[in-house]
N, C-alpha and C positions, 0 to 999 in steps of 0.2 A: 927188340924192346930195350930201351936205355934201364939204367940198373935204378936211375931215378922213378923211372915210370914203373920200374917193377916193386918198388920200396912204396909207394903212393896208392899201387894197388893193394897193395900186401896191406899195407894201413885202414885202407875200405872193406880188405875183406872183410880185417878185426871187426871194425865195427858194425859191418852187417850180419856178421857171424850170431851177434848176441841182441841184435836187434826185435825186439817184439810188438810196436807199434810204431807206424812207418808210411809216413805221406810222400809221394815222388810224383814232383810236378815236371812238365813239358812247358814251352814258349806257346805264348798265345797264338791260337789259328796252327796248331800244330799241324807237322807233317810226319811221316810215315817213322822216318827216322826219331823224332823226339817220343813220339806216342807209343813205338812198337818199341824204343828202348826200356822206356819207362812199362811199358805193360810184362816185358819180358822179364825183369829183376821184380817187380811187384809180386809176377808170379809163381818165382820161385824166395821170395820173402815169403809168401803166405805157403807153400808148400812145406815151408819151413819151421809154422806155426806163428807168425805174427798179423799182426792185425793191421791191414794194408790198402792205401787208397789211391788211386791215379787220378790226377785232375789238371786242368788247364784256366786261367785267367781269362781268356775267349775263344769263342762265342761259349753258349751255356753248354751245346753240345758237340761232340768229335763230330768231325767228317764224315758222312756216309762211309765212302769207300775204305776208310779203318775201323770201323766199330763192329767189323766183323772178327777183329784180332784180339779182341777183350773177352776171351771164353772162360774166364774167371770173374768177372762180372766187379771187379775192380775198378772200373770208370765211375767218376763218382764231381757229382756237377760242386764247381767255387764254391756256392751258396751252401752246400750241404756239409762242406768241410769242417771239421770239429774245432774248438778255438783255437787250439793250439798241438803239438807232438813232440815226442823228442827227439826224431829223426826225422829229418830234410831233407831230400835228395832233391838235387835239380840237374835234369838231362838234356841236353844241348842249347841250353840258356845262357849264353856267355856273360848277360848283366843282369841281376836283376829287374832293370826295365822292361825285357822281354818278358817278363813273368805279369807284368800287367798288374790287375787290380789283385793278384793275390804277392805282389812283390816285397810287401811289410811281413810276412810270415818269415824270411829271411832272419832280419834284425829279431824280430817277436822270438826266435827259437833261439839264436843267439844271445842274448841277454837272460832269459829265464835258465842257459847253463847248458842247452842243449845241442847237439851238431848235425853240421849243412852238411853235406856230402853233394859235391859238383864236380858231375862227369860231361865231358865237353869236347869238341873237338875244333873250335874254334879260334881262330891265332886272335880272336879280339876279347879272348875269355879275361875278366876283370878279378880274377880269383877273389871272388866274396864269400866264400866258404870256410870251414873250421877244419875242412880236407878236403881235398883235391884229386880227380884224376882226369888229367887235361892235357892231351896230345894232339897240334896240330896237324902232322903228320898222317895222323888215323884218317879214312876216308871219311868214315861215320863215326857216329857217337856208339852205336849198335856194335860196331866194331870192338870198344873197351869195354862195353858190358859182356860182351861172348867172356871177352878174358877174364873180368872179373867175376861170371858165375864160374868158369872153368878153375879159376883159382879157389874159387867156394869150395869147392868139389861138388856142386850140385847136378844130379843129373839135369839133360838139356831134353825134355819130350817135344813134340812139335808143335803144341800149340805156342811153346817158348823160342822155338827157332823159327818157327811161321813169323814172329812180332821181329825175331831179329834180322832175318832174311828180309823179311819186307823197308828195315830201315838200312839194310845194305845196299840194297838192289836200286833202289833212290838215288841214296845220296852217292852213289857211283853213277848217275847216267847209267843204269844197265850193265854195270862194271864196266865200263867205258876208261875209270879212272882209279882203274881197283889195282895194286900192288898183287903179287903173285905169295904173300900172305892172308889177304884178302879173300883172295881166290880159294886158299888154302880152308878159310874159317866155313866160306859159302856150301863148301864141301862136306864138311860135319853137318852143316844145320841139314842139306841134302839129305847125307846120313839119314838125321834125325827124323824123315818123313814128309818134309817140306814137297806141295805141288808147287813147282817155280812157274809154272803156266798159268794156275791158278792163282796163284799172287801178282803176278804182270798184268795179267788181265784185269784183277778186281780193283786195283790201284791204280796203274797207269791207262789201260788201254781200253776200260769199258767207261763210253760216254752216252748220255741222252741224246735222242736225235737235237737237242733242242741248241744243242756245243755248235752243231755246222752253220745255224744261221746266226750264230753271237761271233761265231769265228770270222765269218766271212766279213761282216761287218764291221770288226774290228780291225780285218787283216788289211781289208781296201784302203784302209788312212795309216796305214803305215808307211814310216818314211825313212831314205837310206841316208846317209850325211857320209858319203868315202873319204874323207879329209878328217873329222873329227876323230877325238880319241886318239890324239899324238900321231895322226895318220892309220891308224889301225883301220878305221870306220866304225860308224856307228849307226845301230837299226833302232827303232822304238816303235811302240804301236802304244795307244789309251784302250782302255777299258771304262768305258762311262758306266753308269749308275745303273742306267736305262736297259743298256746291252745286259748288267749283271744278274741283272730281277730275273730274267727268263731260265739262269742255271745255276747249278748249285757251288759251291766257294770253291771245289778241286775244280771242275773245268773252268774257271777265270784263273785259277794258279796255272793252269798248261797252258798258259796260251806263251809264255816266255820261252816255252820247250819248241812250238814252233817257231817263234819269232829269231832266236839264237842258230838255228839250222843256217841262216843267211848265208852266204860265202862269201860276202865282198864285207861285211863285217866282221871285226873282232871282237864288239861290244857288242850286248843287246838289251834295251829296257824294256819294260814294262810298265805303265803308270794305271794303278786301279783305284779309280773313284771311291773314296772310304767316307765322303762326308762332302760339305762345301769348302772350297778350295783343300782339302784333305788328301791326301791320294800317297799308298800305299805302292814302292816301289821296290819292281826285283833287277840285278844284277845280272848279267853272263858275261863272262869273259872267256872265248877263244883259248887263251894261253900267251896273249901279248900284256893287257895292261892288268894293274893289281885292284881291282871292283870293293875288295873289302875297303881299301883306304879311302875309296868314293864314297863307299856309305858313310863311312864312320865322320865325314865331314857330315854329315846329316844327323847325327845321331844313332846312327845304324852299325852294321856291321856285316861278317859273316866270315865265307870263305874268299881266297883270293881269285876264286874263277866263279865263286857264285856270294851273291849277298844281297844284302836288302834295306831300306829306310826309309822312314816317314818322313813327306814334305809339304808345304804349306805354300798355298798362292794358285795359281791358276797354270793350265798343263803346259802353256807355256812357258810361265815363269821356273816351272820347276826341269824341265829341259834345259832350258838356258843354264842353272845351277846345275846339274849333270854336266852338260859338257864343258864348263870350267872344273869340277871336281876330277874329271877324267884326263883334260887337260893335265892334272897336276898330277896325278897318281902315277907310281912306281911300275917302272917298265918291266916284265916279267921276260921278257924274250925279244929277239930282233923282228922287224916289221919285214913282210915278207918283199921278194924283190921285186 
């Protein structure tokens, strides 16, 4: 840990330390990492005596497969959010845009005198916050909450390592991409009671039979392009409208998990039907080209091997602007021989 990221946490502690009423929002359409960061410091705010709410900008409600991590009953739908707080937090949100229709609460806390607290681990983080604690380096966001409850000095029970393990184990691919820090934190929350089986399974690996014929039909019009993507390759598959009715919003977010397995690709997208001509794109990058720089042409962002942005036009049109943005994006590694 840099002596700067330890002075930035030291600074959050301060202010969650004395903290007694306390809104911590996640990105819209959250995943495991924003929701289970955000539930885990909620719930040790409220153990602590404050008065504490988790919420997201969309849909109205969490994901099946996470709303079993809210065992404080902290989840608490946009519309019901009170006008205002004097603490903000926002967890793995690098713009305010990702926070969606609740993204004015920002500015609103800021100007009446109050402070943002944004914890983040995205290298496209916009620091719009009154404090900061924001490390690319971190795999997860989940990952600088551990530290900064452990800095609290709050105990960690399980249903608080359960929400942080679950936004580790994510956003590492399975620790696929976890530092032997990482590994080191996985360990405590273990410790702390965590079933690792029973969290892979309720998140990643339990689907409706209803996933195999959205999948299959998806998978069939997938297509390889081995020349694009500065020669890396690149795979994509759509996600229509049609296909998505039949399952729920986590199995159309996995379908990227199998389409990126490719091996003659380095790149892999995703294009999910959000609307007319609308469509909701995910990222993977191998380890050759840098994906965040591709979103952020979009308006998007992320990390450099995974990210995301919203595009307009037809799935064609929006391919075709992919593989010029990858076309241009920063090489992370040599193209294999």
């Amino acid at each position: 840990m840099t002596a700067t990221l330890a002075q930035d946490i030291e600074a959050a502690v301060a202010l969650l330390a004395g903290a007694t009423d306390v809104t911590l929002l996640g990105h819209v359409r959250p995943d495991a990492d924003a929701l289970g960061s955000a539930l885990a410091l909620g719930r040790v705010l409220q153990q602590r005596g404050a008065s504490v709410r988790v919420s997201f900008g969309e849909p109205d409600e969490a994901p099946e497969t996470l709303r079993w991590l809210d065992e404080g009953g902290l989840l608490t739908r946009a519309d019901a959010l009170p006008p205002s707080e004097r603490l903000l937090v926002a967890l793995d949100t690098p713009t305010p845009k990702r926070l969606g229709r609740l993204a004015a609460r920002v500015d609103a806390v800021r100007a009446a005198g109050g402070d943002v607290l944004v914890v983040d681990h995205h290298a496209t983080n916009a620091h719009y916050g009154t404090h900061h604690v924001v490390d690319e380096s971190a795999e997860a966001t989940a990952v600088l909450v551990t530290r900064i409850i452990e800095a609290l000095g709050a105990p960690i029970d399980e249903p608080v390592a359960r929400c942080l393990y679950a936004g580790i184990v994510t956003d590492t691919s399975g620790f696929r991409r976890a530092s032997p820090e990482t590994h080191r934190i996985a360990a405590r929350l273990l410790e702390a009671g965590v079933d690792p089986g029973e969290v892979a399974r309720r998140i990643v690996d339990d689907h409706p039979f209803a996933w195999l014929p959205m999948l299959s039909a998806v998978l069939a019009e997938a297509r390889l392009e081995p020349d694009a993507a500065q020669g890396f390759g690149f795979v994509h598959a759509v996600v229509r409208s049609a296909a998505a009715e039949t399952v729920r919003s986590e199995e159309v977010e996995s379908v990227i998990d199998v389409v990126r397995a490719t091996r003659e690709a380095g790149v892999a997208a995703v294009l999910k039907e959000a609307g007319p001509s609308r469509w909701m794109v995910s990222l993977r990058s191998a380890g050759g080209v840098d994906v965040s720089v591709a979103a952020a042409e979009f308006g998007g962002g992320g990390h450099r091997m995974a990210a995301g942005c919203t595009m307009e036009g037809t799935s064609d049109e929006v391919l075709a602007g992919l593989r010029g943005a990858l076309g241009r994006a920063p090489l992370l590694g040599p193209r294999n021989a």
